[in-house]
PDB file as gemmi writes it, atoms N, CA and C in Angstrom:
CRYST1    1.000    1.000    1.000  90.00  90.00  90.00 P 1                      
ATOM      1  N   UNK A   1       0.845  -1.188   0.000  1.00  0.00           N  
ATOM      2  CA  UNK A   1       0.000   0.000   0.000  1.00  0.00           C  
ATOM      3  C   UNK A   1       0.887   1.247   0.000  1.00  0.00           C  
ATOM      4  N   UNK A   2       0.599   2.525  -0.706  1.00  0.00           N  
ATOM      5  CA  UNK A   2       1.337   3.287  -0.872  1.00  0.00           C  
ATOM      6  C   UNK A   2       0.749   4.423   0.507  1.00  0.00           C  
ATOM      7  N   UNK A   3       2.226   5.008   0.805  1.00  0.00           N  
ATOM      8  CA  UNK A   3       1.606   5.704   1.636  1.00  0.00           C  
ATOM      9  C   UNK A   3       1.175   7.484   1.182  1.00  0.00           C  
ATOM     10  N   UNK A   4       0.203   8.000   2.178  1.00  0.00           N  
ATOM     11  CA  UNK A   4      -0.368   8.940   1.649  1.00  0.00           C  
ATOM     12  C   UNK A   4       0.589  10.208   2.257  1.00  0.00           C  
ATOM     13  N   UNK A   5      -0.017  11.769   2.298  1.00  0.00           N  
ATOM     14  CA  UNK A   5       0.834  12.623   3.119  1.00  0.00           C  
ATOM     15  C   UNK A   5       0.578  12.524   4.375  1.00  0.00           C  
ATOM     16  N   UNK A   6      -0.363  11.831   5.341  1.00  0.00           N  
ATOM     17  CA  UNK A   6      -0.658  11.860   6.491  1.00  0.00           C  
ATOM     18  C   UNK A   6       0.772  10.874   6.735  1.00  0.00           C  
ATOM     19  N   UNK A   7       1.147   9.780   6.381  1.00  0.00           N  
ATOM     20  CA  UNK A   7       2.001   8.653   6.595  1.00  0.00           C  
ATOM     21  C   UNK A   7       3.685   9.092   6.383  1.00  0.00           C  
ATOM     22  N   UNK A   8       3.327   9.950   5.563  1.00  0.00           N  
ATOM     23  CA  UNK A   8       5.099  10.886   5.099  1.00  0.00           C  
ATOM     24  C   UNK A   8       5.194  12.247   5.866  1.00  0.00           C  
ATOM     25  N   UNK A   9       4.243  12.680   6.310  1.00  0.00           N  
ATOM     26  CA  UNK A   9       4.529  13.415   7.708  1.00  0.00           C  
ATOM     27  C   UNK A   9       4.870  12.682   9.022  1.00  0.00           C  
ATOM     28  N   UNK A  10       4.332  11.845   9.026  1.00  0.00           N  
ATOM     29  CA  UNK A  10       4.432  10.822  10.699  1.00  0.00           C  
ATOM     30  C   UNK A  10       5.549  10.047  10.428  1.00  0.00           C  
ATOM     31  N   UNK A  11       6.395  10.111   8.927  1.00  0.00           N  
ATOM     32  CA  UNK A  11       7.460   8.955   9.086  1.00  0.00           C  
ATOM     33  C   UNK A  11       8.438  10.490   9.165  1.00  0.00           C  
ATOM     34  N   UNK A  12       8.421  11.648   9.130  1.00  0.00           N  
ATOM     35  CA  UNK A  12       9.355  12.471   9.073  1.00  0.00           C  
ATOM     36  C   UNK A  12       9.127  12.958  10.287  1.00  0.00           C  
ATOM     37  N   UNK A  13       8.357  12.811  11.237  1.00  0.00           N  
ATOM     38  CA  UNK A  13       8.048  13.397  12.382  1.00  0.00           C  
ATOM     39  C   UNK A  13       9.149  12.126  13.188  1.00  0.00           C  
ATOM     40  N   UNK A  14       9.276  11.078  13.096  1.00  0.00           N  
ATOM     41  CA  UNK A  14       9.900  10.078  13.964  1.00  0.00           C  
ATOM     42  C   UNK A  14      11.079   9.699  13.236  1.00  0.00           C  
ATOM     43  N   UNK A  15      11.558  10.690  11.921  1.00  0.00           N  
ATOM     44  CA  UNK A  15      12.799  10.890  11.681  1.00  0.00           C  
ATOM     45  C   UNK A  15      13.302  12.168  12.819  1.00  0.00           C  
ATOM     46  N   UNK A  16      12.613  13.038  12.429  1.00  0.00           N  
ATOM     47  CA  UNK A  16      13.134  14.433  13.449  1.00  0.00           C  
ATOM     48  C   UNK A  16      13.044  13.881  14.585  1.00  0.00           C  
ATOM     49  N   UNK A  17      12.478  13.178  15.101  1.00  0.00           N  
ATOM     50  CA  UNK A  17      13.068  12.542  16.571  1.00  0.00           C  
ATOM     51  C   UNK A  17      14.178  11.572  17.157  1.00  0.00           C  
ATOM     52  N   UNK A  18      14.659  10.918  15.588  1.00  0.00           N  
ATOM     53  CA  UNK A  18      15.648  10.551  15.997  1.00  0.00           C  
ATOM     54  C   UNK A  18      16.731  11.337  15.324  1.00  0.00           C  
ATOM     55  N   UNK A  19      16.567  12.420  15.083  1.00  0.00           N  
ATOM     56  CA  UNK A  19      17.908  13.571  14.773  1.00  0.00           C  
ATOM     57  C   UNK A  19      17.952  14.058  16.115  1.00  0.00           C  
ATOM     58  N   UNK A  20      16.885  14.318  16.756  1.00  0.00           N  
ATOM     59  CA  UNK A  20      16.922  14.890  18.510  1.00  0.00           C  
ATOM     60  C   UNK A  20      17.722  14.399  18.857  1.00  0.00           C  
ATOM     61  N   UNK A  21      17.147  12.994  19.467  1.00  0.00           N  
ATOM     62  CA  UNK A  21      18.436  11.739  19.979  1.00  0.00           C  
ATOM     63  C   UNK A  21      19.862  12.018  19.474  1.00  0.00           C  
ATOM     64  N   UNK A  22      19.526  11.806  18.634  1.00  0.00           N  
ATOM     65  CA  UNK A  22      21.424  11.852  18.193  1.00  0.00           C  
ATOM     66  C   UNK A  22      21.888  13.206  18.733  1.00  0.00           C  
ATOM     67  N   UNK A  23      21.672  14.677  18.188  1.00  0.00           N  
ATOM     68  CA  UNK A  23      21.934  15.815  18.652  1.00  0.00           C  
ATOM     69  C   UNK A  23      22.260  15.477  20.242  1.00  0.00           C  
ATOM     70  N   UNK A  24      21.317  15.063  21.169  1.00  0.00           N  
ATOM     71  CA  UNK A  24      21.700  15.140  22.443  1.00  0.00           C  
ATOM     72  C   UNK A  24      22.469  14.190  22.611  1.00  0.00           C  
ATOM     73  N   UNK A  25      22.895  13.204  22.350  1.00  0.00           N  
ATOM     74  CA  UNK A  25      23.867  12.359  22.204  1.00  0.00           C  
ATOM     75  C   UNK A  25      24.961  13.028  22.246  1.00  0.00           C  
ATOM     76  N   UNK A  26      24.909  13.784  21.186  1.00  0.00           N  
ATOM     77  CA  UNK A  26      26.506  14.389  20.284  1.00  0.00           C  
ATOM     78  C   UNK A  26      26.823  15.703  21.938  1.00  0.00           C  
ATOM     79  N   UNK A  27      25.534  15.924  22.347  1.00  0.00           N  
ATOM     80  CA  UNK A  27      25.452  17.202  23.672  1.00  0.00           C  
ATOM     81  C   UNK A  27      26.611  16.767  24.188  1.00  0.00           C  
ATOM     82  N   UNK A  28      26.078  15.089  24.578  1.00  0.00           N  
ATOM     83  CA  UNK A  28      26.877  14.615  26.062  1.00  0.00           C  
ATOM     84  C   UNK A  28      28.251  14.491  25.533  1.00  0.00           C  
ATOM     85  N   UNK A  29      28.741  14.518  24.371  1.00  0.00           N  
ATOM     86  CA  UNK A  29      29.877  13.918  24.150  1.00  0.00           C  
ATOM     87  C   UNK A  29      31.110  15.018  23.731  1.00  0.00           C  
ATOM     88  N   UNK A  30      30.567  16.322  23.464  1.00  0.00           N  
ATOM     89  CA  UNK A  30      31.033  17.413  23.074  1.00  0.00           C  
ATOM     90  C   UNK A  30      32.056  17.925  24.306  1.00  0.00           C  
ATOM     91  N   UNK A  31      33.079  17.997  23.653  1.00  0.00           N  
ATOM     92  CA  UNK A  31      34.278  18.883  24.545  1.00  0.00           C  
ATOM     93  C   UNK A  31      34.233  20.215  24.199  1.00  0.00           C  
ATOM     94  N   UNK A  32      34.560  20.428  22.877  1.00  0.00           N  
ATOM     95  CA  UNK A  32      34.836  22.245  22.419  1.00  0.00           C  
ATOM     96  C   UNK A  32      33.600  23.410  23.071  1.00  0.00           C  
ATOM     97  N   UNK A  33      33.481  24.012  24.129  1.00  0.00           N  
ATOM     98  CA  UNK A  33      32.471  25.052  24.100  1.00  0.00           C  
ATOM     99  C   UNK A  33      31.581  25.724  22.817  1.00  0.00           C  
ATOM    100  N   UNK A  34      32.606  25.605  22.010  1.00  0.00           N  
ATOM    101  CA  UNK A  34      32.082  26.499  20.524  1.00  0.00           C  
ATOM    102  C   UNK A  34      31.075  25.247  19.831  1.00  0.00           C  
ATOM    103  N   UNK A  35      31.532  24.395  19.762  1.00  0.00           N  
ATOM    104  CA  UNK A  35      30.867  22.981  19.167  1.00  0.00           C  
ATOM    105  C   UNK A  35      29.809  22.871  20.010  1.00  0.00           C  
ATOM    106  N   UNK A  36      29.166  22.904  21.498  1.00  0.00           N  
ATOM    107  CA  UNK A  36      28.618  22.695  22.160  1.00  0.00           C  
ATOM    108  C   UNK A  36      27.557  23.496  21.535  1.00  0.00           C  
ATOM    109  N   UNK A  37      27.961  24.800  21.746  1.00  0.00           N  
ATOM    110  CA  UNK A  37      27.062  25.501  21.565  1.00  0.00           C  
ATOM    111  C   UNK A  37      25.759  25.527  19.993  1.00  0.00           C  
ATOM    112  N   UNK A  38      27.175  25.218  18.775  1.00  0.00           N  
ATOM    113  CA  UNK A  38      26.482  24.602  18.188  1.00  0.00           C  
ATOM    114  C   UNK A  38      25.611  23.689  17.673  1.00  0.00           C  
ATOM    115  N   UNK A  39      25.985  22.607  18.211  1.00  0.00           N  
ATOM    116  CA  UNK A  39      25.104  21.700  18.756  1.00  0.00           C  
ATOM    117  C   UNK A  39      23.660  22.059  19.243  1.00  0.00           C  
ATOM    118  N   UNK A  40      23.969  23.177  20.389  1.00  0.00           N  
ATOM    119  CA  UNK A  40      22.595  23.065  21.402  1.00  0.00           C  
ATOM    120  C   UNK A  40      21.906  23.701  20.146  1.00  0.00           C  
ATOM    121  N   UNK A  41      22.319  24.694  19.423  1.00  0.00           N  
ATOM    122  CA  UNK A  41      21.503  25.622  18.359  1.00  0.00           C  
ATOM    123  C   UNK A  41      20.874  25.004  17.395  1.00  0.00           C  
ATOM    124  N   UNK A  42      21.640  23.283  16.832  1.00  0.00           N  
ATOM    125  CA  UNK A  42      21.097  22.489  16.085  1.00  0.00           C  
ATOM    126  C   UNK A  42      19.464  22.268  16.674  1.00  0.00           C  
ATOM    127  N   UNK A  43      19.599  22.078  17.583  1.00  0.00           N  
ATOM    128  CA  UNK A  43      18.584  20.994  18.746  1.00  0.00           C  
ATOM    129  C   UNK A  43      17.204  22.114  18.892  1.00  0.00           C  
ATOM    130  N   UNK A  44      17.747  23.366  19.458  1.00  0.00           N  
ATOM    131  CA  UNK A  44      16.445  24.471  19.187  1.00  0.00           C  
ATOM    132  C   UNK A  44      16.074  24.335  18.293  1.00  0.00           C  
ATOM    133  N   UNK A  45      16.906  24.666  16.655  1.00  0.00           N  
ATOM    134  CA  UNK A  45      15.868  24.467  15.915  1.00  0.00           C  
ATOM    135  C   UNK A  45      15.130  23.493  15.460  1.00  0.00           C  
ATOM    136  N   UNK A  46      15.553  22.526  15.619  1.00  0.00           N  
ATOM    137  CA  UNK A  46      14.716  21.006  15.597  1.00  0.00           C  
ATOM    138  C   UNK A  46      13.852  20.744  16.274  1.00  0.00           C  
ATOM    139  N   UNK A  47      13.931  21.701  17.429  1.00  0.00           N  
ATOM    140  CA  UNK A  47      12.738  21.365  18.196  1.00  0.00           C  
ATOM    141  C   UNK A  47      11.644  22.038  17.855  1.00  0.00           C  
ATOM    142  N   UNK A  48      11.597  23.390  17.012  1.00  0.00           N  
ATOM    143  CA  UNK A  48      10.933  24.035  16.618  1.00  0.00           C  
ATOM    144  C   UNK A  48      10.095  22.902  15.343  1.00  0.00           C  
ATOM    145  N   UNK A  49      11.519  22.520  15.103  1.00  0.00           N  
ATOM    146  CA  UNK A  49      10.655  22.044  13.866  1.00  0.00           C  
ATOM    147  C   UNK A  49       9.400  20.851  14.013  1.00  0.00           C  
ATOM    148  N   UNK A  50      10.118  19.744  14.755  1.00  0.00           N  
ATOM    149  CA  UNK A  50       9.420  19.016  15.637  1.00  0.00           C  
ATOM    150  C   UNK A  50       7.970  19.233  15.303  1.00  0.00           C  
ATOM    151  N   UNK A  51       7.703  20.742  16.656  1.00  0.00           N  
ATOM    152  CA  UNK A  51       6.583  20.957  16.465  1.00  0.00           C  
ATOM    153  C   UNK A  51       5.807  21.795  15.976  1.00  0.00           C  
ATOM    154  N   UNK A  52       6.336  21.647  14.676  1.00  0.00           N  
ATOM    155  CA  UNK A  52       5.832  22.270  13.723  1.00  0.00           C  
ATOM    156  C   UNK A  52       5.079  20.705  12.901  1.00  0.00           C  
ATOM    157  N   UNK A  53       5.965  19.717  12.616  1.00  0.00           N  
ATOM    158  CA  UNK A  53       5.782  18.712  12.367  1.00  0.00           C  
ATOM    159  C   UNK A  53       4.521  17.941  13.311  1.00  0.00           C  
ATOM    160  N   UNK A  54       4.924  17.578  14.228  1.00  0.00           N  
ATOM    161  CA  UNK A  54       3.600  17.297  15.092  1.00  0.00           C  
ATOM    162  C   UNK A  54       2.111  17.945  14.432  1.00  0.00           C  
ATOM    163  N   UNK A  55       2.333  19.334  14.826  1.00  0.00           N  
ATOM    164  CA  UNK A  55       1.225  19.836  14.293  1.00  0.00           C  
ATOM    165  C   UNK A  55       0.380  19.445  13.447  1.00  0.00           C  
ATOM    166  N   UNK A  56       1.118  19.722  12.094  1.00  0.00           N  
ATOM    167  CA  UNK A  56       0.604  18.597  10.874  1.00  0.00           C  
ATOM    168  C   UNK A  56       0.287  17.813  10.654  1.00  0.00           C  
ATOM    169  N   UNK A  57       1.132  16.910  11.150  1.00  0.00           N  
ATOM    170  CA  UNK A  57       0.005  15.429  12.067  1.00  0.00           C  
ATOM    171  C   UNK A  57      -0.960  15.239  12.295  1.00  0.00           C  
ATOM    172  N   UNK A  58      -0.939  16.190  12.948  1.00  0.00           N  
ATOM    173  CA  UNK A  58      -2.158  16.535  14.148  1.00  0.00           C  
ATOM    174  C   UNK A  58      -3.329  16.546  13.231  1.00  0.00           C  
ATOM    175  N   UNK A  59      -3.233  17.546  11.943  1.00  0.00           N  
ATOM    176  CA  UNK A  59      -3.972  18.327  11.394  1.00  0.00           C  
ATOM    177  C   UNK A  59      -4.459  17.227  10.631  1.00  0.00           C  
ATOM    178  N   UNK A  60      -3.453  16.233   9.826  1.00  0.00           N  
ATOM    179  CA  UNK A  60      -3.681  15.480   8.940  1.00  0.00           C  
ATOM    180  C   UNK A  60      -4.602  13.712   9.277  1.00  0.00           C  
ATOM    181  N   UNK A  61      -4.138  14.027  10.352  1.00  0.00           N  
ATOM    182  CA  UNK A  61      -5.134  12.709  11.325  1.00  0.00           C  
ATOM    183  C   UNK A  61      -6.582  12.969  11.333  1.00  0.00           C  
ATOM    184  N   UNK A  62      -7.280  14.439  11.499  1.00  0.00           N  
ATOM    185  CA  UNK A  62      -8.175  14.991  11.877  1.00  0.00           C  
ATOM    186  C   UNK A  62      -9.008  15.137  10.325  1.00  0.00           C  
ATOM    187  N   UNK A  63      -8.614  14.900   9.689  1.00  0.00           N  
ATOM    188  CA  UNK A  63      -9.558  15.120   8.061  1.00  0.00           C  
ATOM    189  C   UNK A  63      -9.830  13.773   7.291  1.00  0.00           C  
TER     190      UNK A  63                                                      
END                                                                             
């Protein structure tokens, strides 16, 4: 069965969650301050995106 956009949002929504994971992964493992920081900046915006993603979901479950 092919999947629709409700199914390619929810498989990219539990991709962006495991880019989270990893990002905080990479948190714990980071020595350089400067790298750290970059890092954490990766992770904000992913989290934004996240739920931005969720959302859509949300939206696309509901129709």
């Amino acid at each position: 069965m092919e999947k629709n956009a409700r199914g390619y949002v929810q498989e990219s929504c539990q991709a962006l969650e495991e880019a989270s994971r990893c990002l905080q992964q990479a948190l714990s493992t980071v020595e350089k301050d400067q790298n750290r920081d970059r890092i954490q900046q990766s992770l904000d915006g992913l989290t934004a995106v996240q739920s931005h993603c969720r959302e859509t979901a949300n939206v696309l479950s509901h129709q």
